[in-house]
Each structure stands twice: as C-alpha cells, then as structure tokens.
C-alpha positions in Angstrom: -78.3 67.3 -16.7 -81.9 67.8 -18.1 -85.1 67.7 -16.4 -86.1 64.6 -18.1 -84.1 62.6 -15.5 -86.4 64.0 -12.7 -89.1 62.4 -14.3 -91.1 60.1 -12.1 -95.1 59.6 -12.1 -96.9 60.0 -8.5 -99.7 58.7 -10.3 -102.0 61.8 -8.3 -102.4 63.6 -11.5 -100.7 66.3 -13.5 -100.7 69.1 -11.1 -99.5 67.5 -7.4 -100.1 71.2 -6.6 -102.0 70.7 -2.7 -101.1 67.1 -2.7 -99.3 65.3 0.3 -96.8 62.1 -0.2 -95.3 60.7 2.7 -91.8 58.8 2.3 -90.2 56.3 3.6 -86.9 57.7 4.1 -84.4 54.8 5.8 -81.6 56.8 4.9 -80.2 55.6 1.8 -79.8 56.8 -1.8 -83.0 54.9 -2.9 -85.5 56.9 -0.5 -83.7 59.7 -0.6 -83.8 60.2 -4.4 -88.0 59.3 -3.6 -87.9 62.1 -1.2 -86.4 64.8 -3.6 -88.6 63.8 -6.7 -91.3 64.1 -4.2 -90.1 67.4 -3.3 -89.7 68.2 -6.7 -92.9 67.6 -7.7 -94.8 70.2 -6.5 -96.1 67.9 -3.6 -96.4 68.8 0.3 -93.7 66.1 1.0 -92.7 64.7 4.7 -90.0 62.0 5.2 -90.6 59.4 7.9 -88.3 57.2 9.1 -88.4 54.0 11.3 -86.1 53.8 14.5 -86.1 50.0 14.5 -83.2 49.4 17.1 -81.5 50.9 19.1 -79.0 53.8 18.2 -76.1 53.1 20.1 -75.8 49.6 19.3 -76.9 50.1 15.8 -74.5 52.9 14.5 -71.3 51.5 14.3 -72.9 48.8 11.7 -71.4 49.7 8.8 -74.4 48.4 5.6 -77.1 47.8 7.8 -80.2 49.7 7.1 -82.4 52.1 10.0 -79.5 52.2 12.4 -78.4 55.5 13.9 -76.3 57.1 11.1 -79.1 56.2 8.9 -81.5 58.1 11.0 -79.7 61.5 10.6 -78.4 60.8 7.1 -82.1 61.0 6.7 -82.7 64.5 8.6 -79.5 65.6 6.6 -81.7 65.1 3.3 -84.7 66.2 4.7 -82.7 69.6 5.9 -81.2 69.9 2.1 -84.8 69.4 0.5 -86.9 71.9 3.0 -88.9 68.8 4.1 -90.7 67.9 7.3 -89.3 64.6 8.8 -90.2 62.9 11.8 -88.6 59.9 13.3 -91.0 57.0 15.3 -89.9 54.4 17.4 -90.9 51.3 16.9 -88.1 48.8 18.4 -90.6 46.8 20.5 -93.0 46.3 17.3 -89.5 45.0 15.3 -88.6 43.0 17.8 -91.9 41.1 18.5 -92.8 40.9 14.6 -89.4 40.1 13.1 -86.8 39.4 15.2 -88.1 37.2 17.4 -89.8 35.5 14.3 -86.7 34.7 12.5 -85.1 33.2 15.6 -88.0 31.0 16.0 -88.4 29.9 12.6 -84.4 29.2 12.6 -85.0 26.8 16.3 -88.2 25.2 13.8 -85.6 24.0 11.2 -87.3 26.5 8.5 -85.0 29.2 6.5 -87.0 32.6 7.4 -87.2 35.6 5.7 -87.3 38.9 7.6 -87.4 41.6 4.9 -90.8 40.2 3.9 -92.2 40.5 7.4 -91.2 43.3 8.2 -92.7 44.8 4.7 -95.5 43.1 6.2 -95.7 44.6 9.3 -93.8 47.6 10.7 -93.0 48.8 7.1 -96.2 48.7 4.9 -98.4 48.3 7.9 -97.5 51.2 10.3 -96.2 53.3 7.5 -100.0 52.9 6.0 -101.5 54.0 8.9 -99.2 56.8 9.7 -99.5 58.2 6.2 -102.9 58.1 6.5 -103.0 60.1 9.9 -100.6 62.7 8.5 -103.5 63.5 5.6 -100.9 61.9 2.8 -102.7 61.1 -0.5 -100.4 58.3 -0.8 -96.5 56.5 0.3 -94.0 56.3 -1.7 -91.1 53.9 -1.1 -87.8 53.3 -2.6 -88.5 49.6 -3.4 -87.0 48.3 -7.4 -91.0 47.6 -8.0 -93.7 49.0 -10.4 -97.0 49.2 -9.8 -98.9 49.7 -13.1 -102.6 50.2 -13.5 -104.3 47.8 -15.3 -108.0 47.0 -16.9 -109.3 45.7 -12.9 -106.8 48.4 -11.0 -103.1 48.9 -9.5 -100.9 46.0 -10.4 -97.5 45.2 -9.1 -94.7 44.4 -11.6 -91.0 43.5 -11.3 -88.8 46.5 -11.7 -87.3 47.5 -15.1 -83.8 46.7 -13.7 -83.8 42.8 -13.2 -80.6 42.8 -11.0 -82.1 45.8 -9.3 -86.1 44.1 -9.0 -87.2 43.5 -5.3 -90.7 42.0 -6.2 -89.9 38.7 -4.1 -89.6 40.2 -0.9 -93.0 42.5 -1.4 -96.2 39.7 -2.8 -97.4 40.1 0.3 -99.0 43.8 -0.5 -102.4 43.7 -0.2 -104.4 45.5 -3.4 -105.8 47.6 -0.8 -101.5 49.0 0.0 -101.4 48.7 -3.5 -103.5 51.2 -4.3 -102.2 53.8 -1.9 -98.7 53.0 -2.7 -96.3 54.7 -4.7 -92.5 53.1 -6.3 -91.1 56.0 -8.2 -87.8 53.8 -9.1 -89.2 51.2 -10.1 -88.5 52.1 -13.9 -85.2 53.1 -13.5 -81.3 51.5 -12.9 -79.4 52.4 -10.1 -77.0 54.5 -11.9 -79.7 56.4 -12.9 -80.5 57.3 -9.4 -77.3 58.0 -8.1 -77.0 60.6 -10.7 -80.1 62.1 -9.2 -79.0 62.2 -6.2 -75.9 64.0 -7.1 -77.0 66.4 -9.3 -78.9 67.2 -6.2 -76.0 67.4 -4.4 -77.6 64.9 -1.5 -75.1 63.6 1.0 -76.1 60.1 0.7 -75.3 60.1 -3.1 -72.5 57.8 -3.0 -73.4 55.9 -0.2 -72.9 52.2 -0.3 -75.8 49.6 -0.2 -77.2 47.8 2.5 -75.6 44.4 2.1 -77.5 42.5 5.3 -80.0 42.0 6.9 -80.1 45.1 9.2 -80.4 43.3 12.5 -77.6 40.6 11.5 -74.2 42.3 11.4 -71.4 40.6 9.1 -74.3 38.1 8.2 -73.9 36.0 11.7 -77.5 34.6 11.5 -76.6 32.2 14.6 -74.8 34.7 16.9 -78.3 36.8 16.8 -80.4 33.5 17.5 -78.0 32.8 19.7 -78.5 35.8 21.9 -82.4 35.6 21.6 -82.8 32.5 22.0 -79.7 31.0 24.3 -80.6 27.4 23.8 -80.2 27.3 20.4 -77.2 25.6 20.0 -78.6 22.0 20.9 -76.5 19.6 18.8 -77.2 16.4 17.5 -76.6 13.8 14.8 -75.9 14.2 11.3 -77.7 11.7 9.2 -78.1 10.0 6.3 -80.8 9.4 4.4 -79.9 5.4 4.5 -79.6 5.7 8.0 -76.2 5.8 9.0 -74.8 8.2 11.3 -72.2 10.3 9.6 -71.1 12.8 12.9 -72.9 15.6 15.2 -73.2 19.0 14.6 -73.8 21.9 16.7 -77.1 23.1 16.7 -80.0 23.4 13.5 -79.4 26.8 13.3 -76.1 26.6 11.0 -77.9 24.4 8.5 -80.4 25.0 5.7 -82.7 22.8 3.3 -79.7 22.7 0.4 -76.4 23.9 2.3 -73.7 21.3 0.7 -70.4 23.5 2.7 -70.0 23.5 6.2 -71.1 19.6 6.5 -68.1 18.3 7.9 -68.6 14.7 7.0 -65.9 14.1 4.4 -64.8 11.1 3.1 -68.3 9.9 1.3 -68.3 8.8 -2.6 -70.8 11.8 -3.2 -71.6 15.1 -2.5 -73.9 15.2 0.3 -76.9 18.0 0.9 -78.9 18.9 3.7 -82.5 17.4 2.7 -83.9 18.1 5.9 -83.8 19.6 9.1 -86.2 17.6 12.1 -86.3 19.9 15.3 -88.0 17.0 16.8 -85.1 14.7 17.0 -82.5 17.8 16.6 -81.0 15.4 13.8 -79.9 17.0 10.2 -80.8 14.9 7.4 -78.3 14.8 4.1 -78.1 13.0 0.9 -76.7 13.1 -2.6 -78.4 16.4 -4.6 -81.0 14.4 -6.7 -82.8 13.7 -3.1 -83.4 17.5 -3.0 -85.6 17.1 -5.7 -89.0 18.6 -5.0 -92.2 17.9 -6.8 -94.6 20.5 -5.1 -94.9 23.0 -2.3 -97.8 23.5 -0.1 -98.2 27.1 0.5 -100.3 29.1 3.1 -101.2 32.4 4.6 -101.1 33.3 0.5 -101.8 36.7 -0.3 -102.7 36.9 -4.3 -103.7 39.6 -6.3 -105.0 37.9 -9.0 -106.6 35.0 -9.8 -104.2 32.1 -10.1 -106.7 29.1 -10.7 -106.6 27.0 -13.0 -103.3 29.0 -15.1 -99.7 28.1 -15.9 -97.0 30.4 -13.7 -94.1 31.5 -13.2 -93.0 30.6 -9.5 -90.0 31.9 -7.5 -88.9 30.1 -4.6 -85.8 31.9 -3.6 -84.7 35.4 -3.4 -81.9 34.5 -5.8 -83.6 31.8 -8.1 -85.2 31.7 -11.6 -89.0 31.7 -11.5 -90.0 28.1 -12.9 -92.9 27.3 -14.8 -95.6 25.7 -12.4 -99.5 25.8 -11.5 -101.6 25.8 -8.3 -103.5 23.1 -7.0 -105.6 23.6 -4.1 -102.8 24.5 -1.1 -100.3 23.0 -3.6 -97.9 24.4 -6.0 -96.7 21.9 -8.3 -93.6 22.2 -10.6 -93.5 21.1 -14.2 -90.1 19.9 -13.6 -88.1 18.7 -10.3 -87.4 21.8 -8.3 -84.0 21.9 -6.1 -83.3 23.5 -2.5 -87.3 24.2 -2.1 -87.1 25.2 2.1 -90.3 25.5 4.4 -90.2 29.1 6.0 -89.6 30.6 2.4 -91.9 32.3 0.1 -93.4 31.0 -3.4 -93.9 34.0 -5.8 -95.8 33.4 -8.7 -95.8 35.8 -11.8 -97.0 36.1 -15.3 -94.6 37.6 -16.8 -93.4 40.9 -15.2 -96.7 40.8 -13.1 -96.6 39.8 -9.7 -99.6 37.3 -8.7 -98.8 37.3 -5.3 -97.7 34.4 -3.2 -97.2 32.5 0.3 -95.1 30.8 2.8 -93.8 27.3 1.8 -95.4 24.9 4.8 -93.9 21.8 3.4 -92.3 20.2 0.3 -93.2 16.8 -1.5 -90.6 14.7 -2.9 -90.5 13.6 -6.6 -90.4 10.0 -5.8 -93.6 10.8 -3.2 -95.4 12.0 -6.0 -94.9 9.5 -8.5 -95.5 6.5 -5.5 -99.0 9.0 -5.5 
C-alpha cells in the first residue's frame, strides 16, 4: 500500500515536528486509525480515553462504546504505536450530564438524544480542557465530520461519506472547539480506514461498530429508565385525537412522537400514530399520519455558527431524515412544506449545503392546520 493512504491534514502546518495532538481514543477502529496518523505524522501524540461506566458491568457489552474491553483495546493500540495514553474517570460527570438526562427527558414525553450531550459535555468539553492542560496544540477525534477553513475561519462540514457523516449529532461545537479541533476522517469512507488500520497491523482493525447507544444494551431504552427512574412505568390511556379512548398502555416511555408499531389498538379503519405524548395526564395521543404534519418548530439553547437570518436552509430534524428546505423565524423554524414525526427533545440542524450552520433543541412543534387558523 502507498503512503498516499496515510494522508491526513492536522491542519498545524507542514512540519508537525515539536507539535502535540491529543486523541480521543474510545477504542475503536475510527480513533484508532486518528491515533496512528497522529503518530505518523511526526507529532508528540497521547491517546486519552474516557472511562464512562463502570468496567465490570460494561465489558461483557458486546457494540457498546467506552466499556472495559474498549479501554484496553485502546492501551493495546497505544502500546503498538509507542504512544502515551492515560485513562480518566468520569462516570459521575456521565451519569449526571447524560444519563440521567435521557431518563428525564423520556418521563417528559420528549425523544432525547444522548450522543449529542454527551459531545457536549464530557466529550468536547472535558476532552478540551484536558488537551489543553496536557500542552496539545489541538484534539483530534474520530467523528465522519470536516472542518474546513473558510473566508471568516474553521467551518464544520458533513463528511465526504454521506452514510458514514455524523454532522447531526455534533452542531453543538462551539467555533471556539472548532478551532482547536481536528477530524482527520472526515474525507474518507470507512473501507478506507479499515485498510489503514490493517496495514498497520492494529488489533482493532476488524472490529465491529458500535451499534447502540453505549449505556443502552440491546437497545432497551425503558429497562435503563426503568432502573434510574423506578416510577417510570405509570400507565394510562391511549387516546384519540377525537376523543375516544382506544386502551391503556404501560408507561410514556415506550412511545415516541411518530411510533405507528407497538400501539396495540387494532381494529381502527386507519393507521394510527402517536401525535403526542402529555406527561401531565400520562395519556398518549394518536391519530391517522396526516395529523403528524408539522408546520414549524420552535428551537432553543441554539448554538449557530453562522448567520442564519433572514436565508433559506437546509434543516434536519432526525438523525436518519433528509434535511428539508426551511428558514428561521425568530425562535421558529418554519418548513416550506408539511414536515412529519418532528419530536420535542430532538435537534434541528440546519445546513447550506455540506456546511453545518449549527442548530438547537426542538421545544415544541406547530401543527399545519394551527398555522393556517394563524
């Protein structure tokens, strides 16, 4: 293999000769392919890693990410590169930030979404600062991002690999992050890097991808409220938009803003969605799809980094959906057409083009047929 397929631009200059990167190694291939084109580099380069729960529960959690396997596939790549790595502990700071978060947002009725808090916090946050106490002249991650400079500085852009691009999950960067981080694989697609990592001959080469959420094994959201928050599973009724009571279910936290399976109210002439979830009353609201349709989306604690007045959009509302063209207005982001399955507790991305304006958290959604009686 030629060298070419080490390429990978720290951005620090030509000569990274007396330069320090710190990476955040979680074990994978992703960080560990960062770590070696670090190394590689001519860079002063020392892995980190996150001990976010606890090792002995954690290990035997087969695709779940910072668990205890993780943690010394990490030192084994660290070892095999001639690295420093050190490994911090910071359970209580996950706990507080994310997982108790997600369980309350799930009692709140809203569909949280961990990864981007904890990007927020114990990731970019505490990684920040302890890259910048270790003397690093920046942190590099193994995020499917690019951050491209532009005409006013750093930009962040969706990854080269669409089905690869994780650009959702990080508009909360700040510029100020921004400018001190570094995505090396942001450019390329994942066979690309496996083949780094094996011509490397790192252990982790063919190791599968995380698949869950690392705190939710098998993808059991309500078993983990359950166990944080015991009272979770208050039932109630399970009603319809006209009124009627079609049966009870077992608690909000099996339901979200668009879930059409799991209902268990058969027997009606349509297809019935959840529209709504009210914690007050502990009832779930459903209806036929075409009441899912959303007008606009009021969004707070934004975080943009660019100016989004007053321009058309591109604005992603789920991990998994198409971005749709829209606009801000004020708090509200308002869809050219009827959007579908729009959830408070979600983000709302907006982009032009592959660049990443930055975004919020959806607070509450307006109904088309609100906004035309407006």
């Amino acid at each position: 293999m030629t060298d070419d397929i080490y390429h990978s631009d720290f951005q620090l200059g030509p000569d990274l000769a007396g330069k320090r990167i710190v990476v955040a190694m979680s074990g994978g291939v992703d960080s560990s392919v960062v770590a070696a084109l670090a190394a590689r580099s001519g860079a002063e380069t020392i892995g980190v890693t996150l001990q976010l729960y606890d090792h002995g529960s954690a290990v035997k959690r087969a695709g779940a990410c910072c668990a205890g396997q993780d943690i010394r596939d990490a030192r084994a790549v660290a070892d095999k590169l001639g690295i420093a790595h050190y490994v911090f502990d910071h359970e209580s700071q996950f706990r507080e930030s994310v997982i108790d978060h997600f369980a309350d947002e799930y009692m709140a009725g809203r569909t949280p979404i961990p990864c981007v808090r904890c990007n927020m916090g114990v990731k970019f946050t505490d990684l920040f600062r302890l890259a910048r106490e270790l003397g690093a002249d920046c942190l590099a991650t193994g995020h499917y991002v690019r951050r491209v400079e532009g005409p006013a500085g750093a930009e962040l852009h969706r990854a080269a690999d669409p089905a690869r691009d994780q650009s959702y999950f990080l508009f909360a960067t700040t510029q100020h992050q921004l400018d001190y981080l570094r995505f090396p694989l942001g450019g390329m697609p994942k066979p690309h890097v496996r083949a780094i990592a094996q011509e490397m001959g790192l252990v982790v080469a063919m190791k599968p991808d995380s698949q869950d959420i690392c705190f939710v094994p098998d993808g059991d959201y309500a078993s983990v409220v359950r166990k944080i928050r015991p009272d979770a599973e208050v039932g109630g009724d399970i009603v319809h938009l006209d009124g009627r009571t079609l049966g009870q279910h077992k608690g909000l936290i099996h339901y979200t803003v668009g879930q059409r399976k799991g209902l268990e109210v058969g027997g009606q002439p349509v297809p019935l969605y959840v529209i709504r979830l009210d914690p007050a009353t502990q009832r779930v609201i459903v209806g036929p799809r075409e009441a899912l349709a959303v007008a606009a989306a009021r969004v707070i604690d934004a975080n943009w980094l660019a100016d989004i007045a007053d321009r058309p959009v591109m604005a992603k509302v789920r991990s998994m959906s198409r971005p749709v063209p829209a606009r801000m207005d004020g708090e509200w982001l308002r869809f050219d057409a009827p959007e579908y399955g729009v959830a408070p507790g979600q983000a709302a991305v907006l982009y032009d083009g592959d660049r990443v304006l930055g975004g919020g958290w959806i607070e509450e959604t307006m109904a088309v047929e609100m906004a035309t009686a407006a």
